[in-house]
LUMDREN-710312 format. One line per 5 residues: number of its first residue (from 1); their letters; for each residue x negated, y negated, z negated of N, C-alpha, C, O. Coordinates in steps of 0.1 Angstrom, whole numbers. Example, Ala and Ser with C-alpha at 12.3 -4.5 7.8 and 13.67 -1.06 7.14 Angstrom:
<sites>
1 = AS = -132:57:-78:-123:45:-78:-132:33:-78:-142:33:-85 | -128:22:-71:-137:11:-71:-129:0:-79:-134:-11:-80
</sites>
This chain:
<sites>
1 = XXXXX = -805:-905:-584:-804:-899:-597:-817:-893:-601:-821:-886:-593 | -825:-895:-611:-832:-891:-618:-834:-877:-629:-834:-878:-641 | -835:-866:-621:-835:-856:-624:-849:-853:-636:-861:-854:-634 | -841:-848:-651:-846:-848:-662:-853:-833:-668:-845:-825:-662 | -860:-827:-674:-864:-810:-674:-848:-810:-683:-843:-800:-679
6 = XXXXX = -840:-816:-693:-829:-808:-697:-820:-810:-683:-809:-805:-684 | -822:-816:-671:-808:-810:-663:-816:-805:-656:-815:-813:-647 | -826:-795:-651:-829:-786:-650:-828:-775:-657:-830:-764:-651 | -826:-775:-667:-820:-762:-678:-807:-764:-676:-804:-754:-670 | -796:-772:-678:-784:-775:-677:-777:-764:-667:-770:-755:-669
11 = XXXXX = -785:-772:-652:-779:-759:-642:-784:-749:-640:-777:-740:-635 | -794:-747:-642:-798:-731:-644:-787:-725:-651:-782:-715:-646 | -783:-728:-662:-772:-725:-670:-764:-721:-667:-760:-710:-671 | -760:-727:-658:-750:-730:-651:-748:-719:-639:-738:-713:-635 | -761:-719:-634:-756:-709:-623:-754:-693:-629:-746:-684:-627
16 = XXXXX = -764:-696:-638:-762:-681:-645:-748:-682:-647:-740:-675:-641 | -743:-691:-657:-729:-683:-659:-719:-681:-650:-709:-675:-653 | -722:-685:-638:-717:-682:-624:-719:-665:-623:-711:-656:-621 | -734:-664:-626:-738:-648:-619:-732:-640:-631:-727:-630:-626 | -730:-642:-643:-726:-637:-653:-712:-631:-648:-710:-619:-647
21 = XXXXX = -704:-641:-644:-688:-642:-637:-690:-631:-626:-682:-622:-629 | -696:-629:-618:-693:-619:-607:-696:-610:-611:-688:-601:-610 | -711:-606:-618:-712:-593:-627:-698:-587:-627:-692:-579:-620 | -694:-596:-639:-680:-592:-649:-672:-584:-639:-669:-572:-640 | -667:-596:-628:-653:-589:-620:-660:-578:-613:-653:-568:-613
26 = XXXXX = -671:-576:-607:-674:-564:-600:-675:-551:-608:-673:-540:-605 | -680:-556:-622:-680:-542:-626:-668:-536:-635:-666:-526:-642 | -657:-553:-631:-642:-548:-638:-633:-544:-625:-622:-542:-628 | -636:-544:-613:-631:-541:-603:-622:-551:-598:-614:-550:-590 | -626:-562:-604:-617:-577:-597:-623:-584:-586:-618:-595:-581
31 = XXXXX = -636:-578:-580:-643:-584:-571:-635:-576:-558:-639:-565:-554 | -624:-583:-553:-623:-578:-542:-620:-583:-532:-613:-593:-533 | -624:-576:-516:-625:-581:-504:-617:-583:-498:-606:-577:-499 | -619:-594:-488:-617:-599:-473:-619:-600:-466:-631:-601:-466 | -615:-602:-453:-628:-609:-441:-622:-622:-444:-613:-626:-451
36 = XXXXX = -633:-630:-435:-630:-644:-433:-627:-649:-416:-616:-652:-411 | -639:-647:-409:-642:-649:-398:-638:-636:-385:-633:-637:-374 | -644:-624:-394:-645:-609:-388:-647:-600:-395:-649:-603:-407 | -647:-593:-393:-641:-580:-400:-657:-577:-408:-657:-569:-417 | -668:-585:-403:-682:-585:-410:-685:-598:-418:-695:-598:-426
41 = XXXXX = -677:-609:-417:-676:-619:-426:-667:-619:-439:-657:-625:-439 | -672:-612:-449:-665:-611:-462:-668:-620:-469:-677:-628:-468 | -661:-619:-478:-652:-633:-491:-648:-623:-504:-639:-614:-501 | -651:-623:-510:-645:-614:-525:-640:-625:-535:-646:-636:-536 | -628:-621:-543:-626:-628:-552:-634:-636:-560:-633:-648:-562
46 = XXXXX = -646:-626:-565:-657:-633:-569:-666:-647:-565:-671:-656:-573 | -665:-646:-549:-671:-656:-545:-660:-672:-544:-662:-684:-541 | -650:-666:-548:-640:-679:-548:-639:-680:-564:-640:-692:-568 | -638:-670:-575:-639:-676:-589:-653:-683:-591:-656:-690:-601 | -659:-680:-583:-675:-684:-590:-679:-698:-585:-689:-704:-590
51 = XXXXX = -673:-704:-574:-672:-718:-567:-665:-726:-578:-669:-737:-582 | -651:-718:-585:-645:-726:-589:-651:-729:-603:-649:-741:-607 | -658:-723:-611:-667:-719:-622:-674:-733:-625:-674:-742:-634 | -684:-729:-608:-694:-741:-604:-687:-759:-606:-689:-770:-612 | -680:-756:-599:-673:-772:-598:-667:-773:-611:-669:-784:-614
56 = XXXXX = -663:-769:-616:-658:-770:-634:-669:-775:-640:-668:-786:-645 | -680:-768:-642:-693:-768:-653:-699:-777:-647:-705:-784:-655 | -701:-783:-631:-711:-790:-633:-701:-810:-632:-706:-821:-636 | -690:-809:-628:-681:-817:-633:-682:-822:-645:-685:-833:-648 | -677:-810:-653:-683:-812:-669:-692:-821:-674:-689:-832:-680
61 = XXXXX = -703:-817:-670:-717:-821:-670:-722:-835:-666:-725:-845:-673 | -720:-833:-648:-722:-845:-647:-710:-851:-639:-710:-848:-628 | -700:-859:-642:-691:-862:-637:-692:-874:-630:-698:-884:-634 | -682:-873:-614:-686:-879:-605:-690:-877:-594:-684:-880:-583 | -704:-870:-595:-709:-860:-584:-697:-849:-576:-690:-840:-582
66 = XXXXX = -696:-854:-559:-690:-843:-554:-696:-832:-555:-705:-831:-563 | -692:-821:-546:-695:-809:-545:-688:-802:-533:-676:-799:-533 | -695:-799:-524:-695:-791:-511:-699:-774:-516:-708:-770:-522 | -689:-766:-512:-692:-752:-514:-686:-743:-504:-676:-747:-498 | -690:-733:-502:-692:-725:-490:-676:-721:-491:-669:-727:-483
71 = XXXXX = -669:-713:-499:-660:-713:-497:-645:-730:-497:-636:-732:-488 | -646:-736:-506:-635:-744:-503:-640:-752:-487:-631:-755:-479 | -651:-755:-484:-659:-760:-474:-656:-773:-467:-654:-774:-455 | -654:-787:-479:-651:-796:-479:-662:-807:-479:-666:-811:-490 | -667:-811:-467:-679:-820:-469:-678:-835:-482:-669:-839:-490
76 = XXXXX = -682:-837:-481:-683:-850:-494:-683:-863:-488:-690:-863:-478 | -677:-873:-491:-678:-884:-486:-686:-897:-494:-683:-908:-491 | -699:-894:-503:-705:-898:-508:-720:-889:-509:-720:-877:-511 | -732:-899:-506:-742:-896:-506:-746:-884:-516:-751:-874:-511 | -746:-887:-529:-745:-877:-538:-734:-865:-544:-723:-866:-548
81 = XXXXX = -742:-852:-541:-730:-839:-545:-741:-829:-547:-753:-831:-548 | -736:-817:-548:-736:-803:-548:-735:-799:-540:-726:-803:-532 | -744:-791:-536:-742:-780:-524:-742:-770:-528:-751:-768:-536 | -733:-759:-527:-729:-745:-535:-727:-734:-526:-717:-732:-519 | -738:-725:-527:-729:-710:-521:-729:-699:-535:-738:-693:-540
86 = XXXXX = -715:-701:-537:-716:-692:-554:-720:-677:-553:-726:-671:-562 | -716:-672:-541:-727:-656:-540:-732:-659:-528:-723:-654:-520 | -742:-664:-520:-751:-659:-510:-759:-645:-514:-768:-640:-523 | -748:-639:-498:-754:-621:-499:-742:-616:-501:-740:-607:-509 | -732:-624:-493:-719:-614:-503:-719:-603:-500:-716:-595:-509
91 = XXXXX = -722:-598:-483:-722:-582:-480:-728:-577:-487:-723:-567:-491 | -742:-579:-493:-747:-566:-502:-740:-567:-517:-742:-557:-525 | -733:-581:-522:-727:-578:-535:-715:-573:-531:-709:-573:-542 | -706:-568:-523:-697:-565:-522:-698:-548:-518:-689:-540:-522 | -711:-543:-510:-715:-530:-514:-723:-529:-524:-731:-519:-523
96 = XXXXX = -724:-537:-537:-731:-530:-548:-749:-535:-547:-758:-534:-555 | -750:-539:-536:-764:-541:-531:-769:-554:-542:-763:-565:-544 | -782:-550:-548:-783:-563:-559:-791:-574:-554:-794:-583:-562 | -794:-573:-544:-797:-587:-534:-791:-595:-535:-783:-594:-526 | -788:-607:-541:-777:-618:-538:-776:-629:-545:-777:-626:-557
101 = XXXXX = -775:-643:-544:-778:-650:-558:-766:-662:-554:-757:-663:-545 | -772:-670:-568:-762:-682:-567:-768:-697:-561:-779:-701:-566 | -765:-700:-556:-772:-716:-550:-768:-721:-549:-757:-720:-545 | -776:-733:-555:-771:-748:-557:-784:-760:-559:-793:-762:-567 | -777:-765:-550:-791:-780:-548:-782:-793:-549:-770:-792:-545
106 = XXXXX = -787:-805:-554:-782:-811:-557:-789:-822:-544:-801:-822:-542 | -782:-830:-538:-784:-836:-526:-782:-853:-526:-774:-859:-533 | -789:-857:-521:-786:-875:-520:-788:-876:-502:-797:-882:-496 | -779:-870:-498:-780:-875:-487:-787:-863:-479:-784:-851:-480 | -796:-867:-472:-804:-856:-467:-816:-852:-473:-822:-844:-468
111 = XXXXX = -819:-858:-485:-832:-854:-494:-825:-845:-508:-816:-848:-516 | -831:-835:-507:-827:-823:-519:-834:-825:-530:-845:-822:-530 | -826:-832:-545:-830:-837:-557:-834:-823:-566:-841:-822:-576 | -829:-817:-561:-833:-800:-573:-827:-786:-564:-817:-785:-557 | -837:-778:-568:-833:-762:-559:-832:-759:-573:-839:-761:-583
116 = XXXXX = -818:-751:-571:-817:-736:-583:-810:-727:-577:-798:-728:-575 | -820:-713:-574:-811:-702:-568:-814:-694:-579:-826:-694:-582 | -806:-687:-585:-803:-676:-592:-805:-661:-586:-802:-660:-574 | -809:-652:-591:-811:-640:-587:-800:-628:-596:-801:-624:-607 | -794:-627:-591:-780:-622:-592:-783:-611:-598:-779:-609:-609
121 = XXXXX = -790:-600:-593:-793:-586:-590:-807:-587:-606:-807:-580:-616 | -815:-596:-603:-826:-595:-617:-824:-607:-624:-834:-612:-630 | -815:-612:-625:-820:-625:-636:-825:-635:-642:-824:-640:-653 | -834:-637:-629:-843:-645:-630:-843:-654:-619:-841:-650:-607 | -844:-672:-625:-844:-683:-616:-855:-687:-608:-867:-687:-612
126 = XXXXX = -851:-690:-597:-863:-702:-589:-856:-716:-590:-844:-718:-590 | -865:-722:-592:-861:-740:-592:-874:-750:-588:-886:-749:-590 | -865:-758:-582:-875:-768:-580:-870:-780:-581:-857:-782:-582 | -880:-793:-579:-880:-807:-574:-890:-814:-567:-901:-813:-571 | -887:-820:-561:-896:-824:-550:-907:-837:-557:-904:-849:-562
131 = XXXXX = -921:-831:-557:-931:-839:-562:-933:-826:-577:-942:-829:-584 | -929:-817:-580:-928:-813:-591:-932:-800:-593:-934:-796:-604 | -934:-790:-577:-936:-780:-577:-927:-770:-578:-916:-775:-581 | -927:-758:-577:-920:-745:-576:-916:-737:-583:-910:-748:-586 | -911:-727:-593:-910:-723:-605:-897:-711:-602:-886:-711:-597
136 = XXXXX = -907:-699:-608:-899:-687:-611:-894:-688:-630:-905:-691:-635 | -886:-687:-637:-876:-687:-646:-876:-676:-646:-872:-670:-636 | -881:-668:-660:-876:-650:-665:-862:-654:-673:-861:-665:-677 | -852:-643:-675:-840:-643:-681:-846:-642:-698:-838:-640:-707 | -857:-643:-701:-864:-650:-713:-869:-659:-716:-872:-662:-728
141 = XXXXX = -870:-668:-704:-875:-683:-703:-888:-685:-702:-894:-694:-708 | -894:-678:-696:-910:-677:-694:-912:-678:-680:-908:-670:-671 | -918:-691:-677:-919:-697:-663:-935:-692:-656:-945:-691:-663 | -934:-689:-644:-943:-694:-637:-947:-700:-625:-938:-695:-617 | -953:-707:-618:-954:-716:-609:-959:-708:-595:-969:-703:-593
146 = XXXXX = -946:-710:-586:-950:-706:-573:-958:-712:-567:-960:-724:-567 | -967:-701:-556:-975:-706:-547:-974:-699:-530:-973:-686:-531 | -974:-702:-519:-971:-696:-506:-985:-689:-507:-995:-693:-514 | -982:-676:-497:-993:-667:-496:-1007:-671:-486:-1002:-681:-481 | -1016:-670:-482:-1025:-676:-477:-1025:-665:-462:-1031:-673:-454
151 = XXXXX = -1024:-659:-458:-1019:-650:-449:-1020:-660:-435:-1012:-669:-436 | -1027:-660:-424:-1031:-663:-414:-1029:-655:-401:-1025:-659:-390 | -1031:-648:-403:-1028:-637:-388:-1017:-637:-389:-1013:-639:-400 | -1005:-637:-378:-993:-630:-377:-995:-615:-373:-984:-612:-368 | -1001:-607:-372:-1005:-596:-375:-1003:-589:-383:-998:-578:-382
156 = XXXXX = -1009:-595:-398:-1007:-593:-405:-1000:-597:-417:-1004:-596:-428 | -988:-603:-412:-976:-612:-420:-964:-602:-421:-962:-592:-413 | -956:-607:-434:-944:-599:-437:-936:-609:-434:-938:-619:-440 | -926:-609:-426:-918:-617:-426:-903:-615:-425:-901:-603:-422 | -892:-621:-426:-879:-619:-434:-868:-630:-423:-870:-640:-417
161 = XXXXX = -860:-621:-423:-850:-625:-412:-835:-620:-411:-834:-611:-419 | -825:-621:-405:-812:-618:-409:-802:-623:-394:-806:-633:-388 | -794:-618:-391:-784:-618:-381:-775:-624:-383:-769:-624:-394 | -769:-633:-371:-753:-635:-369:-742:-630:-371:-742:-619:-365 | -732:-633:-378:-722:-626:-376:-715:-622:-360:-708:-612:-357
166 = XXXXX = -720:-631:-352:-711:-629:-336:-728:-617:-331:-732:-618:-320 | -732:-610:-338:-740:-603:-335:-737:-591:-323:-746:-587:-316 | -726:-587:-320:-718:-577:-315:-712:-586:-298:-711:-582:-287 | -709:-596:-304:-703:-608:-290:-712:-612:-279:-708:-615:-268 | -729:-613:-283:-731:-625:-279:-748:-620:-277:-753:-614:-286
171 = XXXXX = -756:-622:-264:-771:-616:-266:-779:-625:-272:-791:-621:-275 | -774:-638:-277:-781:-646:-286:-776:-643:-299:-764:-645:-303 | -787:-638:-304:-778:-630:-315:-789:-626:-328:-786:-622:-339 | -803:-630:-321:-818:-632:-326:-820:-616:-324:-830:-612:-329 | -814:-609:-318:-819:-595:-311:-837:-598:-307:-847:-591:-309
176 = XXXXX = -835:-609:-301:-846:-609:-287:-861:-615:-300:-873:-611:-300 | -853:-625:-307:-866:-626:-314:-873:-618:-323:-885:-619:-327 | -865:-607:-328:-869:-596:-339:-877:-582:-328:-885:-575:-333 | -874:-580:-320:-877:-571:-312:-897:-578:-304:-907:-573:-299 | -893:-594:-306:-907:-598:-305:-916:-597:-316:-928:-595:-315
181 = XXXXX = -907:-597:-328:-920:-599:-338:-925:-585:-351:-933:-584:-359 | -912:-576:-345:-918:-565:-354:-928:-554:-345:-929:-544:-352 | -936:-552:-333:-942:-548:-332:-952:-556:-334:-961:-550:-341 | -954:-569:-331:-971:-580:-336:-970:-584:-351:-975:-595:-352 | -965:-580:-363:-965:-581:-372:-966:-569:-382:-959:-560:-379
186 = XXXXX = -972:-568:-394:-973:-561:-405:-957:-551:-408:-956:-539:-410 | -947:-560:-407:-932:-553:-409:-926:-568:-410:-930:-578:-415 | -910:-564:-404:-899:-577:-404:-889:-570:-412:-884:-559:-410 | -885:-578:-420:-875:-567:-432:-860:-580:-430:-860:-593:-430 | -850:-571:-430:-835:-581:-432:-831:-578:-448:-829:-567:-454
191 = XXXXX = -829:-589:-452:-826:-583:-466:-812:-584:-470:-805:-577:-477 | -808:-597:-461:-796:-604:-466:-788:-616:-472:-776:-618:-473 | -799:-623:-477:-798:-637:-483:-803:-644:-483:-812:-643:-490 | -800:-656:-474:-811:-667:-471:-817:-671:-482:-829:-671:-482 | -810:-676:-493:-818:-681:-500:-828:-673:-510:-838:-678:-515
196 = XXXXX = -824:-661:-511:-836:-655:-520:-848:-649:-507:-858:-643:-512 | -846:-651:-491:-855:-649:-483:-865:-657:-489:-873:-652:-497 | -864:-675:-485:-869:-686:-490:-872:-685:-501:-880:-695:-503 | -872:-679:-514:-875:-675:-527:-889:-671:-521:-900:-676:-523 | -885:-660:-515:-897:-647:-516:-909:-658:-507:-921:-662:-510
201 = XXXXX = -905:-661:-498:-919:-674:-491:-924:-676:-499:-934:-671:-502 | -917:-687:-509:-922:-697:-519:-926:-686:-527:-938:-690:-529 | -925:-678:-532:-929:-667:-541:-948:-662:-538:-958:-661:-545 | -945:-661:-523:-962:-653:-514:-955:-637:-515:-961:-627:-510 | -940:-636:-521:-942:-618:-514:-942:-619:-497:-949:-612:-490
206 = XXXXX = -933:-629:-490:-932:-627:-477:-939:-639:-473:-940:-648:-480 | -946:-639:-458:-954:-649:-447:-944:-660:-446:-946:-671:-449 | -932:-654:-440:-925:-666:-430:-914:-659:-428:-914:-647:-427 | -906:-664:-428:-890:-664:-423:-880:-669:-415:-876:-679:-419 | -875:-665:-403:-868:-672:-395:-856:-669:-395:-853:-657:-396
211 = XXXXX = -845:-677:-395:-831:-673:-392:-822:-687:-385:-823:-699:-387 | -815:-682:-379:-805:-692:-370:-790:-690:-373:-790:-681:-382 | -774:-695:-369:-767:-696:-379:-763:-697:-390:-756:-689:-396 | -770:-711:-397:-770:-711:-407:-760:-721:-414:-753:-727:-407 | -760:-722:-427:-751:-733:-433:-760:-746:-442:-772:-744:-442
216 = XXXXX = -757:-752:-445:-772:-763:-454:-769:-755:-467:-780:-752:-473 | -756:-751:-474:-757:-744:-484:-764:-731:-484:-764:-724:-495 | -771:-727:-472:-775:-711:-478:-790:-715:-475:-798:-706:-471 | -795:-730:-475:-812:-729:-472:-815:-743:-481:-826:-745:-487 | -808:-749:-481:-811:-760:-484:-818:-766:-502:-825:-776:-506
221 = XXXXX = -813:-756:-508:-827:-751:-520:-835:-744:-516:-845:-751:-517 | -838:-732:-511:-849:-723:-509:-860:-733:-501:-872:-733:-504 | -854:-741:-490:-863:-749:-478:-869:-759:-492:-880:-764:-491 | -863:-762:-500:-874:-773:-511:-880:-762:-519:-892:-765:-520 | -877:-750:-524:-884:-741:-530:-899:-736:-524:-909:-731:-531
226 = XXXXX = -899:-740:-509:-910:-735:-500:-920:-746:-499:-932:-744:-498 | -914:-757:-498:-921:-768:-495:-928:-771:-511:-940:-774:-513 | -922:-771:-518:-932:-776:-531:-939:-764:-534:-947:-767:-543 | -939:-747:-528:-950:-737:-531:-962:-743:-519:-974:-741:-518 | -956:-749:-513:-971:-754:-501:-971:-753:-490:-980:-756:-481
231 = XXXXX = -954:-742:-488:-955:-741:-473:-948:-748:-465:-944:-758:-472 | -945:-748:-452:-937:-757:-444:-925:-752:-439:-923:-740:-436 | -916:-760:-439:-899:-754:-433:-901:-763:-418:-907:-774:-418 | -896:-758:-407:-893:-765:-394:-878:-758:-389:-872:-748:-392 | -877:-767:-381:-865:-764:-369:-873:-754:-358:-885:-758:-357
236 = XXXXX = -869:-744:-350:-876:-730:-341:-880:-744:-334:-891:-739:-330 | -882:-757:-330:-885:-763:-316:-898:-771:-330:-902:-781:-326 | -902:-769:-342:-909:-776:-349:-909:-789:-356:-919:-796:-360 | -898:-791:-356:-893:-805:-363:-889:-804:-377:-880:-797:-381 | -895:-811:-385:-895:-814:-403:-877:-801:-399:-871:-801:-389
241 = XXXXX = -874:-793:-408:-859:-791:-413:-852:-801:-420:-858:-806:-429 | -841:-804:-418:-832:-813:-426:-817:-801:-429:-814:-789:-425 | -813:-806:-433:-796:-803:-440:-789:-800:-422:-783:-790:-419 | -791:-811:-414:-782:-807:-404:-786:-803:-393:-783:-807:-382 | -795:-793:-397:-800:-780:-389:-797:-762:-392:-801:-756:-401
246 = XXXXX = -790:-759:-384:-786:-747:-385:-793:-735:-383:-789:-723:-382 | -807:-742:-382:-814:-726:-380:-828:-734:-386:-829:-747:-386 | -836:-724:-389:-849:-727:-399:-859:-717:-399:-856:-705:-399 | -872:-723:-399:-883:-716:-400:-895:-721:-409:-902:-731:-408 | -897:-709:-422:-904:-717:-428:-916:-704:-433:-913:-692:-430
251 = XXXXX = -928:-706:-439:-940:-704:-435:-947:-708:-446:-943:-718:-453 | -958:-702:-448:-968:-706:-458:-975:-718:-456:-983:-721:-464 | -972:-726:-443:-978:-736:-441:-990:-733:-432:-991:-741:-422 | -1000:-724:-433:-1011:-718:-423:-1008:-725:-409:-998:-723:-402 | -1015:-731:-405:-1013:-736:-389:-1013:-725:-381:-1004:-723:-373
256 = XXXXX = -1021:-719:-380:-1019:-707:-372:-1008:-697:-373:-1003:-690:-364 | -1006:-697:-385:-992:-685:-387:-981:-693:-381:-973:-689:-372 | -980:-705:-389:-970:-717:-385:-962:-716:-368:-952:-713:-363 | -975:-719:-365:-972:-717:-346:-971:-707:-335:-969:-707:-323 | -975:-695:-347:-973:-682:-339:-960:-679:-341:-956:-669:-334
261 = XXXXX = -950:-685:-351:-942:-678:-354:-934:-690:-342:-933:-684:-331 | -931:-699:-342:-926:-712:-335:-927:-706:-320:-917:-703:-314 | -940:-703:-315:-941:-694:-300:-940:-685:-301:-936:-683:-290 | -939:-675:-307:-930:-661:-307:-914:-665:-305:-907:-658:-298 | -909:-675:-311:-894:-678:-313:-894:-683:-295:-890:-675:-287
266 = XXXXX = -897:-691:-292:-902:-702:-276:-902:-686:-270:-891:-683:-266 | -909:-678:-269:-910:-668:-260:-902:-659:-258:-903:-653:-248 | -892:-656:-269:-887:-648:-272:-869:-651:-267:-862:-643:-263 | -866:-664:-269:-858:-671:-264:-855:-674:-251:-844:-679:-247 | -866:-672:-242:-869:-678:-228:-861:-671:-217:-854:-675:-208
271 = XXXXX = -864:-657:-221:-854:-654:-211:-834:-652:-213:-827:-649:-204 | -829:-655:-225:-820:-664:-228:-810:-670:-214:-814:-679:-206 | -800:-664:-213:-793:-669:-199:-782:-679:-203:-778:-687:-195 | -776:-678:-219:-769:-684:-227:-770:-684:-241:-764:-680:-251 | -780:-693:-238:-778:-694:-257:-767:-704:-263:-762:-715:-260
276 = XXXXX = -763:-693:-274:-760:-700:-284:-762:-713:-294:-754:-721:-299 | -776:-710:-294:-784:-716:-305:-790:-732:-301:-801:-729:-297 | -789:-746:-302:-794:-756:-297:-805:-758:-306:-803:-764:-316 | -815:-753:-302:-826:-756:-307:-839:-772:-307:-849:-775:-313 | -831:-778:-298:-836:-791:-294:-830:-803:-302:-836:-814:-306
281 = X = -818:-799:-304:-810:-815:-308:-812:-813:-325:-809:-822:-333
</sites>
């Protein structure tokens, strides 16, 4: 599929009126909770009207195209779809926290044809396409073009990271790697949403970001958002990232920051009696 600048505005549109939608119910008091998994895995109404929202409008639009989304969580049986997490970040939209956005990449397989994550909390889009570059979107329509930060030391790097839900269960739990990298770094901040982490890379506010347990819907725009600002996404063992990798590390691209953060993960992991996490396959 050949992605045009009006379906780039299309879904942007689109997600907004997604973010629009949860606005509404949270501040009509219709956003309300669940667990899913545990009692730390929440689901809000919102995040199931706003899937349903998504698959309506972009159906509309472009009809045909599946669509994979975090809540119905039905993989696709054709190369071409949607990949949707209608609120990544639900824990901080479900405490009020304005960290959180809408995502959606449009997929051929394992190559990501367009990133659009929405910024829930300000209003303003990231998008991309591959060959085309990076792009912040004001809720006025006034673009500018992302670039990764130039930042070399891990010393002196901000970097962005987030926990498992089996965090409480299990010592693989990325305990061991955050406890490595916030004393040899500038500050490690959890914010809560993979995909606006990957925003902020592609942005240059943050160095590098690692996180493991993941889903292809909560990285799989941001990891093209990072890669067309100039930086690099890997698997913790340094292999290209793809879709069917569950954990990700991505970076301004700096070889040296690159690999400090890859051996910080290697060292930090080592003594590890049971991991979780298959970092190899």
């Amino acid at each position: 599929m050949h992605i045009e600048a009006r379906d780039v505005d299309c879904v942007i549109t689109v997600a907004r009126g997604a973010g629009d939608l949860v606005r509404r119910m949270y501040a009509s008091g219709q956003a309300t909770v669940r667990e899913k998994s545990s009692e730390i895995d929440l689901v809000t109404a919102a995040d199931v009207a706003a899937e349903d929202f998504l698959r309506s409008a972009l159906e509309r639009l472009y009809p045909g195209i599946a669509l994979w989304g975090e809540e119905s969580n039905q993989p696709p049986d054709q190369a071409l779809y949607w990949l949707v997490d209608p609120i990544d970040g639900t824990t901080n939209f479900a405490h009020n926290v304005a960290y959180c956005s809408v995502n959606i990449a449009l997929q051929d397989g394992l190559t990501t044809l367009l990133a659009v994550t929405y910024h829930i909390g300000l209003d303003c889009t990231y998008h991309a396409q591959p060959g085309g570059g990076a792009y912040l979107r004001t809720s006025h329509g006034e673009e500018s073009r992302l670039h990764v930060s130039a930042t070399a030391s891990l010393r002196k790097s901000l970097l962005i990271t987030g926990f498992p839900y089996h965090r409480a269960e299990a010592a693989d739990n990325n305990a061991a790697e955050f406890v490595y990298f916030m004393p040899r770094t500038a500050c490690v901040r959890n914010f809560g949403s993979a995909a606006l982490d990957l925003a902020h890379v592609a942005q240059g506010a943050a160095d590098g970001y690692w996180e493991g347990w993941l889903n292809p819907w909560d990285i799989a725009a941001g990891a093209l958002l990072v890669r067309e600002a100039g930086g690099r996404v890997t698997t913790y063992g340094g292999r290209e990232w793809t879709i069917r990798d569950n954990h990700i590390v991505a970076s301004n691209g700096v070889p040296a920051l690159h690999d400090a953060l890859l051996e910080g993960i290697r060292t930090a992991r080592a003594p590890l009696t049971a991991p979780r996490l298959n970092i190899h396959g």
